[in-house]
C-alpha positions as CSV (number, residue, x, y, z in Angstrom):
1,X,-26.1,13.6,12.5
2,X,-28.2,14.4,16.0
3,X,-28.0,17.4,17.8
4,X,-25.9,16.2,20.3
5,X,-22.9,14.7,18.0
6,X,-23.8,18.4,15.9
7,X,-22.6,20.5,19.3
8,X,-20.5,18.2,20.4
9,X,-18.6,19.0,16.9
10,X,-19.1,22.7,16.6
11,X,-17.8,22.7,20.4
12,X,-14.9,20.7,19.1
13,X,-14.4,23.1,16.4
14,X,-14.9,26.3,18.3
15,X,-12.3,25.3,21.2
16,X,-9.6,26.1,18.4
17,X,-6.7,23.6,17.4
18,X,-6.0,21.0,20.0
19,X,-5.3,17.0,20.3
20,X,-7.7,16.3,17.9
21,X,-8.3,19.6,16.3
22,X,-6.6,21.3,13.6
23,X,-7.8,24.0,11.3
24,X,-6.9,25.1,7.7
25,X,-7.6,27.7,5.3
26,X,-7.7,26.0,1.6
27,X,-5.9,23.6,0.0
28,X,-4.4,26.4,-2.0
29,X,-0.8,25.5,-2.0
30,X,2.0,22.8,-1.7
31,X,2.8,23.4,2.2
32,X,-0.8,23.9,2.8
33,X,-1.5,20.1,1.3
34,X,1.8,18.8,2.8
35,X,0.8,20.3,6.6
36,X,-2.9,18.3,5.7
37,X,-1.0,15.3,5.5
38,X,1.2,15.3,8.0
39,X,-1.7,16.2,10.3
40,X,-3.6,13.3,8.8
41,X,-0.3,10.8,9.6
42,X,-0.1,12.3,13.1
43,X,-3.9,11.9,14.1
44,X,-3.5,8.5,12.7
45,X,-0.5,7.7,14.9
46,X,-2.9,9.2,18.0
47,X,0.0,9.4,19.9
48,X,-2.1,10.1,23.2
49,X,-3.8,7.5,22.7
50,X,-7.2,9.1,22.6
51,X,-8.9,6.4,20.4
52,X,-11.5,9.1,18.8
53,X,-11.6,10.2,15.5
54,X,-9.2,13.3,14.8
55,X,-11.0,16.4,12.5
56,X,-9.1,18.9,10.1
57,X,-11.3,21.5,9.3
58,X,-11.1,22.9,6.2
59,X,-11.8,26.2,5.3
60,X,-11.1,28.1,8.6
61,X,-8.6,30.6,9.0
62,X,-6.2,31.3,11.6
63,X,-8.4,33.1,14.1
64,X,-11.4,30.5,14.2
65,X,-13.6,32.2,11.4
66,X,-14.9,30.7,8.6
67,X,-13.0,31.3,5.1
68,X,-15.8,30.9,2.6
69,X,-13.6,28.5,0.5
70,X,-15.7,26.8,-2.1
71,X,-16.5,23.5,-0.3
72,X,-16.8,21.9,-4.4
73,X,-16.4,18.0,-5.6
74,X,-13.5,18.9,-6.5
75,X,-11.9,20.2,-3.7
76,X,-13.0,16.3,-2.0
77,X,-11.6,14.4,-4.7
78,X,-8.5,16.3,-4.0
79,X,-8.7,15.0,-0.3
80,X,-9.4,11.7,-1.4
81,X,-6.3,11.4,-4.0
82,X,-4.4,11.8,-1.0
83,X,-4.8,8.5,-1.0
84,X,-3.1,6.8,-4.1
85,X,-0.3,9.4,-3.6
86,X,0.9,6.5,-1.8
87,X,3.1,9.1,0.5
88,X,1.1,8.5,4.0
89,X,2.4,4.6,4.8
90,X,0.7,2.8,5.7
91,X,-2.8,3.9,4.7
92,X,-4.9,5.0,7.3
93,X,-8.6,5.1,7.0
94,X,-10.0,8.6,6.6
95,X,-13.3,10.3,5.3
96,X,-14.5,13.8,4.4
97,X,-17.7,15.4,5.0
98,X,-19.6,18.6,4.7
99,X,-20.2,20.7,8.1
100,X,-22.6,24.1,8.5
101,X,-20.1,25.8,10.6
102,X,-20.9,29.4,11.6
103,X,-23.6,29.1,9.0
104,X,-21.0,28.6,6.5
105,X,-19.7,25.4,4.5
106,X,-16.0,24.0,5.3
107,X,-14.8,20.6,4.9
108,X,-14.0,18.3,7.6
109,X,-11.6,15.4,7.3
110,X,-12.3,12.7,10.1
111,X,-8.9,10.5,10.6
112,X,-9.4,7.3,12.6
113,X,-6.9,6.5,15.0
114,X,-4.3,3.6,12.9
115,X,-4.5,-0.2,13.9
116,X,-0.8,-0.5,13.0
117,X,1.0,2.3,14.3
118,X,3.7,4.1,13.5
119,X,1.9,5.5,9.8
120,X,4.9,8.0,7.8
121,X,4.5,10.6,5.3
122,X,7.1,10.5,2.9
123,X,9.2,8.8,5.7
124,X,8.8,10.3,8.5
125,X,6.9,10.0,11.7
126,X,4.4,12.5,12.4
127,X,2.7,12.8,15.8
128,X,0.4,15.1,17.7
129,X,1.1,15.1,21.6
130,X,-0.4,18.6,21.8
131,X,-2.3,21.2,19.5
132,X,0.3,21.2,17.1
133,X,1.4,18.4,14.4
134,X,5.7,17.9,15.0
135,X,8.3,14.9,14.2
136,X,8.2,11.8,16.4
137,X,11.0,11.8,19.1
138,X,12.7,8.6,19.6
139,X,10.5,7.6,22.9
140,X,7.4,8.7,20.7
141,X,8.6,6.2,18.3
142,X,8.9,3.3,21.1
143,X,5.3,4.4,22.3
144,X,3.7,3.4,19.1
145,X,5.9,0.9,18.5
146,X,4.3,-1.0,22.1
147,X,0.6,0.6,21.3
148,X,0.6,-1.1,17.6
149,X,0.8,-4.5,20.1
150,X,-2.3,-4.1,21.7
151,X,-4.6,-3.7,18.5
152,X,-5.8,-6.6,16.1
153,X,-3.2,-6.7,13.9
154,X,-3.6,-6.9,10.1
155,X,-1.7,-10.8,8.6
156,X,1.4,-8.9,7.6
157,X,2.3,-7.8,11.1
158,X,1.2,-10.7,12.8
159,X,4.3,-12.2,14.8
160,X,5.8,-15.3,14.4
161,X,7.3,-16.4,17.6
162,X,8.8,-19.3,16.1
163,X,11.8,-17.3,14.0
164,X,14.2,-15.3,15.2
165,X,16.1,-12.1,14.0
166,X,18.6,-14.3,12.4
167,X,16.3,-15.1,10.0
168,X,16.7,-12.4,8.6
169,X,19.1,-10.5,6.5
170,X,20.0,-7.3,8.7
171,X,22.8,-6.3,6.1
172,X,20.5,-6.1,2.9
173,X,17.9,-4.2,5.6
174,X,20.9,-1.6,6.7
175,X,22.3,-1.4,3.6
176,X,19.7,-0.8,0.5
177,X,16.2,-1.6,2.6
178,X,15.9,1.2,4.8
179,X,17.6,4.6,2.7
180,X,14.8,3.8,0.7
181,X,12.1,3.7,3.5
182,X,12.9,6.1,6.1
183,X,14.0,9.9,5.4
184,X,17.8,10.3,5.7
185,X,17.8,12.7,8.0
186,X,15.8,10.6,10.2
187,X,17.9,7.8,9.4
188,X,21.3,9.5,10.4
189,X,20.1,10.7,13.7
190,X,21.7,8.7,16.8
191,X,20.4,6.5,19.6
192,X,18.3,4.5,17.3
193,X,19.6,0.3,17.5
194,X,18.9,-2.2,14.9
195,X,16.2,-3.5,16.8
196,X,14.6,-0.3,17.3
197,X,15.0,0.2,13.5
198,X,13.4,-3.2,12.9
199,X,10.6,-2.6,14.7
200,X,9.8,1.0,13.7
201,X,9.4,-0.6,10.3
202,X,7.6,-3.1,11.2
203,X,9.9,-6.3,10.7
204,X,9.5,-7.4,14.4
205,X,7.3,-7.2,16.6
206,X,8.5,-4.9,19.6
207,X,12.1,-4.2,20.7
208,X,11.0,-6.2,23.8
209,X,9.2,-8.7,21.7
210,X,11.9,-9.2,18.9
211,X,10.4,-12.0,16.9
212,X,10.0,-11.3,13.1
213,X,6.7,-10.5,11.9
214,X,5.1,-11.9,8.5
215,X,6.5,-8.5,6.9
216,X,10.0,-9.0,8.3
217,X,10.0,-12.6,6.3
218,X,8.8,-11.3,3.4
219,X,10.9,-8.1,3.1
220,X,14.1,-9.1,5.0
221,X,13.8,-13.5,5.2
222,X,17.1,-15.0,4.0
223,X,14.3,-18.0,3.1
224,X,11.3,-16.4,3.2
225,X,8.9,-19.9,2.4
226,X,10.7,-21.7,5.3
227,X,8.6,-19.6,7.7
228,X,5.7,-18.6,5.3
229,X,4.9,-21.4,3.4
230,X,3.9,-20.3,0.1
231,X,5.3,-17.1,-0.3
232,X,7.2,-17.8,-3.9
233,X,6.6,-18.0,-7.1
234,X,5.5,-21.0,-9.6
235,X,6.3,-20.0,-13.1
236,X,5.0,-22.7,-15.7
237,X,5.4,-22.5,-19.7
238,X,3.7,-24.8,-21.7
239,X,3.7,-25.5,-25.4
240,X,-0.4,-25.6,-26.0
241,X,-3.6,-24.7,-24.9
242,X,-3.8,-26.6,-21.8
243,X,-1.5,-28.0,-18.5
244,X,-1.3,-31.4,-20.6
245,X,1.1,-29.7,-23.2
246,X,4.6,-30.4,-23.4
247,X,6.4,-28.1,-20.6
248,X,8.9,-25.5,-22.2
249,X,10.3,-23.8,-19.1
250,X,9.3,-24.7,-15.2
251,X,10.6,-23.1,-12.0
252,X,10.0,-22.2,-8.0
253,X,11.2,-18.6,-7.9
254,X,12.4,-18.0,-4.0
255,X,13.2,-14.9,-2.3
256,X,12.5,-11.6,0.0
257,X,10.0,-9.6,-2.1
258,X,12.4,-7.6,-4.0
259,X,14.2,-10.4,-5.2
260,X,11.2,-12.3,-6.1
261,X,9.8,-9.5,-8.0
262,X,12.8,-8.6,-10.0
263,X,13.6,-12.9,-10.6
264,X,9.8,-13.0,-11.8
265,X,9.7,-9.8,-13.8
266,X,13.2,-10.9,-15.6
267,X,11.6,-14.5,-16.4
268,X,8.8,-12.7,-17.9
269,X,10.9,-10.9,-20.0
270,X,13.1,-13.8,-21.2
271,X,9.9,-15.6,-22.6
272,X,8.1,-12.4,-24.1
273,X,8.6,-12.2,-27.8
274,X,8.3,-9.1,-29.8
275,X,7.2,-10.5,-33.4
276,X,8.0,-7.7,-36.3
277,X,5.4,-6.7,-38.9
278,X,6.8,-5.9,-42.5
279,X,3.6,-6.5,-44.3
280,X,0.4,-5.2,-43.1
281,X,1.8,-1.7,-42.4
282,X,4.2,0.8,-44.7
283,X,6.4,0.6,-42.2
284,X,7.9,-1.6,-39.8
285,X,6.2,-2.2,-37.0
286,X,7.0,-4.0,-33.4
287,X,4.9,-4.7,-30.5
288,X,5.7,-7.5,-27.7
289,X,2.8,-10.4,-27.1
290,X,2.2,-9.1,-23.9
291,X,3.2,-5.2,-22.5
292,X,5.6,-5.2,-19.7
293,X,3.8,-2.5,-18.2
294,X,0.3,-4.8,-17.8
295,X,2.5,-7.9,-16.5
296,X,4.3,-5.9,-14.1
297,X,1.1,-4.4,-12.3
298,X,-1.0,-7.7,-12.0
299,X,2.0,-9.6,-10.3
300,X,3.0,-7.2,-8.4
301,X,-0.9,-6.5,-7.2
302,X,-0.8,-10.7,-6.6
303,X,2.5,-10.2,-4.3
304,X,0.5,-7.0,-2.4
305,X,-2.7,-8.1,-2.1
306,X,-2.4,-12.3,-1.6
307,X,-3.0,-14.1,1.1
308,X,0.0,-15.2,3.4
309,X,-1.6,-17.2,6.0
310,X,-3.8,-19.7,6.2
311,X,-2.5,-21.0,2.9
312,X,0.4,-23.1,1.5
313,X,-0.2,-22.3,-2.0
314,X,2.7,-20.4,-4.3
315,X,1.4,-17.5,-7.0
316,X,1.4,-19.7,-9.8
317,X,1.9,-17.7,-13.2
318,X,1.0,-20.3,-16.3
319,X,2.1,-19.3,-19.1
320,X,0.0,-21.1,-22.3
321,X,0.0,-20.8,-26.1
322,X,-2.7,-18.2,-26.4
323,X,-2.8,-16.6,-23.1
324,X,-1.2,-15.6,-19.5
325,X,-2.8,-16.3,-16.1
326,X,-1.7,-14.6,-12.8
327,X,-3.4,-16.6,-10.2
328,X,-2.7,-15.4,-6.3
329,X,-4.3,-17.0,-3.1
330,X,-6.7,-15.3,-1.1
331,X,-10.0,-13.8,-2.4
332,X,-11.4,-10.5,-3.0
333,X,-11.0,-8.6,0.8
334,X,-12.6,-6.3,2.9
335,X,-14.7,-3.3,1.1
336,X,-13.8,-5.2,-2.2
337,X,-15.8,-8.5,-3.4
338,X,-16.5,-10.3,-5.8
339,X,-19.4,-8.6,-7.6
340,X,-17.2,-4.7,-7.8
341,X,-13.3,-6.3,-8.2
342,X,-11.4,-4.2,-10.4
343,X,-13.6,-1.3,-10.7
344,X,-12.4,2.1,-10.4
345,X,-11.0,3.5,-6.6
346,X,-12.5,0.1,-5.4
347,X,-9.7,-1.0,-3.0
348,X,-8.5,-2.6,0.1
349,X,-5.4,-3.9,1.9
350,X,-5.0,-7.5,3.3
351,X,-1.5,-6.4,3.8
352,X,-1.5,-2.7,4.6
353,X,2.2,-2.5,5.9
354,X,3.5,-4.9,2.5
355,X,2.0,-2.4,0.8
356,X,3.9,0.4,2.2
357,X,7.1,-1.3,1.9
358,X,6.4,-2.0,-2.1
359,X,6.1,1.5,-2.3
360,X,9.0,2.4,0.0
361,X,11.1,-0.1,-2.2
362,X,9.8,1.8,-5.6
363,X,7.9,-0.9,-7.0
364,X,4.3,0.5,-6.6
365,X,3.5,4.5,-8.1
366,X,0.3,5.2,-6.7
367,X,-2.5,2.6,-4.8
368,X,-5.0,1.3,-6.4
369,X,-4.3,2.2,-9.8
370,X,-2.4,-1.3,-11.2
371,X,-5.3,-2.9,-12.5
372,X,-6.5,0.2,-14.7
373,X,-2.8,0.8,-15.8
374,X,-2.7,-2.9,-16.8
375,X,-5.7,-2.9,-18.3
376,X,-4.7,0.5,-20.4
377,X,-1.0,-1.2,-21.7
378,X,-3.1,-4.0,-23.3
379,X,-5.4,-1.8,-24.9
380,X,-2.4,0.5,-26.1
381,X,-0.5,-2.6,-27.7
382,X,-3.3,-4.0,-29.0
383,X,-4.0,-7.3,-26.8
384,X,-8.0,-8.3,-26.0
385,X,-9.3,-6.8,-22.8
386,X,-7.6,-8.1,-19.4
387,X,-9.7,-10.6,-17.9
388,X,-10.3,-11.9,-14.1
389,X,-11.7,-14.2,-12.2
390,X,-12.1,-14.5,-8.6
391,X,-13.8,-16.5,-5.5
392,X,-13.5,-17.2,-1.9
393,X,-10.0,-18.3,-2.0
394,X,-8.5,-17.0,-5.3
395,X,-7.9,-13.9,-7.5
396,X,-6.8,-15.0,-11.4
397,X,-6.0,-12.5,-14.0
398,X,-5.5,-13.4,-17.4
399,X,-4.0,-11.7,-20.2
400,X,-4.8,-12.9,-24.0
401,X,-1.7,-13.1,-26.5
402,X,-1.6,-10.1,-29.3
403,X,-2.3,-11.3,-32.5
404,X,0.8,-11.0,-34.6
């Protein structure tokens, strides 16, 4: 760092808590961690639209002065598991770094301002107009709501002028879509419309611009693939070795993403056998050819991470004698390529705001973890080590039967 960024830090710092200021004493407890987060949602959200990085400065009490907390590994890895917590939606990009303060040690976290606006923790909005961190008000909510219009957007927000909000399903999104996305207190306060609902999660582009966005088809589409070709599901059984075998079972699995993944997952469980073992062991013993757990985090990593535009192609899932393939469109993306794909805390989000909704909707646990959970269920039940392939335009996980 240079002198000048140095003071212009420390002056930062010293000025006390402010617009893009906050201080913190340890990480010590639960509201401690909670209050980190919602400061790192509402720096995010850079309500004032400031466009600079936001600090929290850890390890500085009340009054300015440095704490002496233990600045360790540890304590960063902490920070960074913030981020698989999968409770600040969607992810914004922060960092941590070590800072002489005082001619002590403390901890800063540097929170870039998000590309697609409004980001929740645990539902709710979180926004700094001052130097404190406080709940979105429902003009705060319509100011990020018309900010998030003048950054690139990511493909899952991108706005499809073409449809219309009759395209999608506003009962399924009132009734079961958002209780499980947006706090209920927040959802039971007044003044809010359906379009102002819509686009605060992201299913159209503005209240003033009320086209569905690529997100809004895929969560909320009464026919998603009419307006983003490609988004269902091939499912293919075959008897042999090869796509030349006699077919057993074929189908196009359509849907908004819920319903695609619970169609898919079902299929997968009506063709999973569990053979039984009464000879090689004392007693009985019963495993399936493939783990539920492993097939449910590789498809639903293919629905997260795929590519939506650009592309007419389905996720095709082929289903041989020997061996399972998951095969989603779009390559390896951003920090991730082909050379570190599927190594550990190695992740990115093509579709940041999908994401979020998977999560909202229950069917992701924690980011970036469903290829080393997969990879654990096969080893558990006894299945050869997950295998993957990917290139430009492709991703393709297989999975090798268990021997019975």
């Amino acid at each position: 760092m240079s002198d000048a960024a140095f003071s212009s830090l420390t002056t930062l710092i010293q000025a006390g808590e402010s617009l893009r200021c906050e201080w913190k004493s340890d990480l010590s407890s639960k509201d401690n961690k909670e209050k980190i987060c919602r400061t790192i949602c509402a720096f995010a959200n850079d309500i004032a639209n400031t466009r600079a990085l936001g600090y929290l400065a850890l390890g500085i009490d009340k009054n300015g002065r440095p704490t002496g907390l233990a600045i360790t590994d540890e304590l960063e890895l902490q920070i960074q598991n913030i981020r698989g917590e999968g409770k600040i939606t969607p992810l914004p990009s922060f960092s941590t770094r070590r800072f002489e303060y005082q001619g002590q040690t403390i901890l800063l976290i540097e929170v870039n301002p998000a590309i697609s606006p409004p980001v929740k923790y645990e539902g709710r909005i979180w926004v700094r107009p001052g130097n404190a961190t406080q709940l979105a008000s429902l003009e705060d909510e319509r100011r990020l709501n018309e900010k998030r219009r003048a950054f690139d957007q990511p493909d899952d927000c991108q706005v499809l002028a073409h449809c219309r909000i009759e395209d999608l399903d506003l009962a399924y999104f009132k009734a079961s879509y958002l209780p499980q996305a947006i706090a209920r207190d927040v959802l039971e306060a007044n003044g809010r419309t359906i379009e102002e609902q819509l686009a605060s999660s992201k299913m159209i582009g503005s209240v003033t611009d009320p086209h569905p966005t690529v997100l809004g088809l895929l969560c909320l589409g009464l026919s998603p693939a009419d307006n983003v070709p490609g988004a269902y599901v091939q499912f293919l059984r075959v008897a042999g070795t090869d796509l030349d075998s006699p077919v057993l079972d074929e189908a196009q699995i359509h849907g908004h993403v819920a319903d695609l993944i619970r169609q898919t997952e079902a299929k997968f469980a009506a063709h999973n056998q569990t053979p039984v073992d009464f000879i090689s062991q004392a007693t009985e013993q019963r495993a399936p050819y493939y783990p539920k757990v492993a097939f449910e985090q590789l498809f639903r990593n293919a629905v997260m991470h795929r590519a939506y535009l650009g592309t007419h192609s389905p996720i095709r899932i082929y289903w041989y004698q020997d061996r399972l393939e998951i095969t989603s469109p779009g390559g390896p993306y951003g920090m991730v390529t082909e050379q570190n794909f599927g190594q550990p805390h190695m992740t990115d989000y093509r579709n940041p705001n999908l994401a979020a909704a998977l999560r909202d909707l229950g069917y992701v646990q924690r980011f970036g973890a469903g290829i080393a959970n997969a990879r654990q269920a096969l080893l558990n039940n006894g299945n050869p080590p997950l295998e993957h392939q990917c290139g430009p335009g492709f991703v393709t996980f297989t999975m090798r039967q268990r021997s019975s």
